[in-house]
C-alpha positions as CSV (number, residue, x, y, z in Angstrom):
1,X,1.3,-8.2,9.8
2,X,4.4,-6.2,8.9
3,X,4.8,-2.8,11.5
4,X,2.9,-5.5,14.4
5,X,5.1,-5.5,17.8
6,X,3.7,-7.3,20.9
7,X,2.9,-3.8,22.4
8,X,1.0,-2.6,19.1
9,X,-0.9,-6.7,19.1
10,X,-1.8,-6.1,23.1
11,X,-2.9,-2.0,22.8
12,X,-5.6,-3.4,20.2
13,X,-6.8,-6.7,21.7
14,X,-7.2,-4.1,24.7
15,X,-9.1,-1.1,22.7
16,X,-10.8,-3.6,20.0
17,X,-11.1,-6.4,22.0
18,X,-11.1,-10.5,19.9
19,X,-15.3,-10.3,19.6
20,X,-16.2,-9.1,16.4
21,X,-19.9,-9.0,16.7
22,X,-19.4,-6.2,19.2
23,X,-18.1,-3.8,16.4
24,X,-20.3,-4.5,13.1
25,X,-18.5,-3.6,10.5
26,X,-14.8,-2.5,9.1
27,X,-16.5,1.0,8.4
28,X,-18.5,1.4,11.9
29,X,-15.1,0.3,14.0
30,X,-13.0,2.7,11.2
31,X,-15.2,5.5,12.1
32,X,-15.0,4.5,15.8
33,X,-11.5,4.6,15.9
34,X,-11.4,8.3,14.0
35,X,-10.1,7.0,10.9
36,X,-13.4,7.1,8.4
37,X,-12.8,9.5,5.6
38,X,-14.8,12.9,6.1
39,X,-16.9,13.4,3.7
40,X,-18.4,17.1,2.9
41,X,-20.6,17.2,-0.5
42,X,-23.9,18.9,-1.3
43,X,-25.6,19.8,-4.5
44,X,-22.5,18.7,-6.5
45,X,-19.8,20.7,-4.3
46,X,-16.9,18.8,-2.3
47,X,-15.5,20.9,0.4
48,X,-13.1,19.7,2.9
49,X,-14.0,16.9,4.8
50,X,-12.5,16.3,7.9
51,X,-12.0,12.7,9.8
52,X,-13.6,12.9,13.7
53,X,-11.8,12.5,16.9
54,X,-12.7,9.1,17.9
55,X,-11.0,6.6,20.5
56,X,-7.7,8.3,20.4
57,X,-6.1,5.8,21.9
58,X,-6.9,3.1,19.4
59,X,-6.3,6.1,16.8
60,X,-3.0,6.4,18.3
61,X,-1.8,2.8,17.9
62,X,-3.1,2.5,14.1
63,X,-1.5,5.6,13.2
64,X,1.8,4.5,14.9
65,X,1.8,1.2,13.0
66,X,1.1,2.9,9.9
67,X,4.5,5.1,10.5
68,X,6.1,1.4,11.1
69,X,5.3,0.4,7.8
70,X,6.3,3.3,5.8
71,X,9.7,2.0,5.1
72,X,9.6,-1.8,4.2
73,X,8.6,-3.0,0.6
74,X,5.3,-4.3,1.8
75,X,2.0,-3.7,0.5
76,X,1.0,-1.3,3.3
77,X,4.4,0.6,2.9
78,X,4.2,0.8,-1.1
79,X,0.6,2.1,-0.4
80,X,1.8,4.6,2.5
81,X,4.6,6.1,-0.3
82,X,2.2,6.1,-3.2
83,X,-0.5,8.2,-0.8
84,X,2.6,10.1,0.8
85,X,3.4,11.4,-2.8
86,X,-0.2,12.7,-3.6
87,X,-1.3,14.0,-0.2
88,X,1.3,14.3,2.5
89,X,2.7,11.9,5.0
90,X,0.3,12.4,7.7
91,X,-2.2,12.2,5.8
92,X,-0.9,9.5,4.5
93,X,-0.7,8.2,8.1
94,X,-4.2,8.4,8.6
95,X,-5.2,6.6,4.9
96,X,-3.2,3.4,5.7
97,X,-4.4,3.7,9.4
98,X,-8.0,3.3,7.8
99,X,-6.6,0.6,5.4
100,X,-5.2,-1.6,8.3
101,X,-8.4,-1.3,10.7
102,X,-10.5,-3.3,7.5
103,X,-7.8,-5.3,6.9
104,X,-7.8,-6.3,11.1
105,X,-11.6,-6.4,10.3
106,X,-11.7,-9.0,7.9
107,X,-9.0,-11.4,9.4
108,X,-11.1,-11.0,12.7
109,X,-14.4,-12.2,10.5
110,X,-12.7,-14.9,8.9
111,X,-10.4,-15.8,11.8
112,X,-7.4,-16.1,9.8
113,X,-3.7,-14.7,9.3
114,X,-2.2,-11.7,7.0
115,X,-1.0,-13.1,4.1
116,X,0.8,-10.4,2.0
117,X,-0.2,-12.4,-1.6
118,X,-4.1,-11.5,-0.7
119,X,-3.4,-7.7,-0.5
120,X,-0.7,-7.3,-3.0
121,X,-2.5,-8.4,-6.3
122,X,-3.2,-5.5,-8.7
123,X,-6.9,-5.9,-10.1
124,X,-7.3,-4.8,-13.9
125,X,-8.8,-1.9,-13.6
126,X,-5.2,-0.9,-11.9
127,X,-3.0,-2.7,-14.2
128,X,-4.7,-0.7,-17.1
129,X,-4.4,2.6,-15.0
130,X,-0.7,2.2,-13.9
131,X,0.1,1.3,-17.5
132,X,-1.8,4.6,-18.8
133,X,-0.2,6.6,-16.3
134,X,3.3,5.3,-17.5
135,X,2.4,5.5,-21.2
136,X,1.6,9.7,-20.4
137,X,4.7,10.4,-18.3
138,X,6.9,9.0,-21.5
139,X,4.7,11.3,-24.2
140,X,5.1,14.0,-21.8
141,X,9.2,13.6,-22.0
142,X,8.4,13.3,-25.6
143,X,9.0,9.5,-26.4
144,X,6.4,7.9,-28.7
145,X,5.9,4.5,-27.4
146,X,4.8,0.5,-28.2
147,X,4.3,-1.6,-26.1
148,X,4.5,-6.0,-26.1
149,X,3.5,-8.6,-23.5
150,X,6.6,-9.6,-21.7
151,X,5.5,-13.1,-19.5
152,X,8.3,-12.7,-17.3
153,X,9.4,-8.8,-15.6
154,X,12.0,-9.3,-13.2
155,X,12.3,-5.4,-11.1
156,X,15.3,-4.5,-9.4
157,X,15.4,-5.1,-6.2
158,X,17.7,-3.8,-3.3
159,X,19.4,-6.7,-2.6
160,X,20.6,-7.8,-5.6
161,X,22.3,-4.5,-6.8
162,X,24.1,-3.6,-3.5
163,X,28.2,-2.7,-4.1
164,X,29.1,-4.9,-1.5
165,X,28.0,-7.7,-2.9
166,X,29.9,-10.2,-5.0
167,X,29.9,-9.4,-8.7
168,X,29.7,-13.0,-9.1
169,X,26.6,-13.4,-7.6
170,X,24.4,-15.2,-9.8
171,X,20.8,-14.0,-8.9
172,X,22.5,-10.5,-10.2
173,X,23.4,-12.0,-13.5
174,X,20.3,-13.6,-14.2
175,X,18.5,-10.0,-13.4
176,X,20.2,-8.3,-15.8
177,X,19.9,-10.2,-18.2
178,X,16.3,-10.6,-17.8
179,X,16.3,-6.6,-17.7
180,X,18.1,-6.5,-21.1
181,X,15.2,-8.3,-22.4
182,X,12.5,-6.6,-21.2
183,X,14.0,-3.4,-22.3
184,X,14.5,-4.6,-26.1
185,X,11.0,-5.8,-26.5
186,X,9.3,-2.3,-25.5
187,X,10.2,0.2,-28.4
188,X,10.8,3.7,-27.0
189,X,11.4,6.2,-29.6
């Protein structure tokens, strides 16, 4: 998993342990580890909910790893900047702390390896929300906008657009290309 050094791999197989029967469940070893969401409601009213102490050395390592991924563009450092934005960074800390003790959870269970592709899919329901959110931000700035199904969206990425590469370089070419085309078929207005 990305943020994972042979320290951070040995600190858990020595607070966790490699027998998953002896922990339950992603939420009971979450909320052993101090990283469950708090949760404060009654009759209708959410007050602040505060996450508990728990094993604060386990607590320690998660939350460390979580800083490790802030930066690379991972699904687990895309999340930590998305939650950064809204709530904080430490808080953010703690979110994709939790998110990484189900995810250890679940390869445990099924005894296999990270695979980025598994986490990185967006379902519908958050395709349809990002794409609402987007559509807003534009009205806001007062654009009116339509919208067409493009099959192929090529982003920018940081390699390809760096000045010291060559302006040769034909990955670069091809991505600009592909951006002109993706910017003629949404009308902004």
């Amino acid at each position: 998993m990305p943020g994972v050094s042979e320290m951070t791999a040995r600190a858990l197989i020595a607070e966790i342990g490699l027998d998953r029967r002896r922990v339950g469940s992603a939420s009971r070893l979450a909320s052993w580890a101090g990283l469950a969401p708090g949760n404060n409601e009654s009759a209708g009213k959410r007050r602040k909910g505060r996450t508990r102490t728990g094993h604060r050395y386990l607590r320690r390592v998660l939350v460390q790893w979580a800083w490790a991924t802030r930066k690379p563009s991972t699904f687990l450092g895309r999340t930590f900047r998305r939650l950064e934005a809204r709530l904080g960074s430490k808080k953010a800390a703690r979110a994709v702390a939790h998110k990484i003790v189900v995810i250890l959870d679940h390869l445990l269970l099924e005894g296999t390896l990270y695979e980025e592709e598994r986490y990185d899919r967006l379902l519908p329901t958050q395709e349809e929300r990002e794409r609402k959110r987007a559509i807003k931000a534009l009205e806001r700035l007062g654009f009116s906008v339509t919208l067409a199904k493009v099959t192929e969206v090529h982003w920018r990425s940081a390699q390809c657009c760096q000045p010291w590469r060559s302006l040769s370089h034909p990955i670069r070419k091809d991505h600009h290309a592909r951006e002109r085309l993706v910017s003629t078929e949404i009308g902004i207005s």
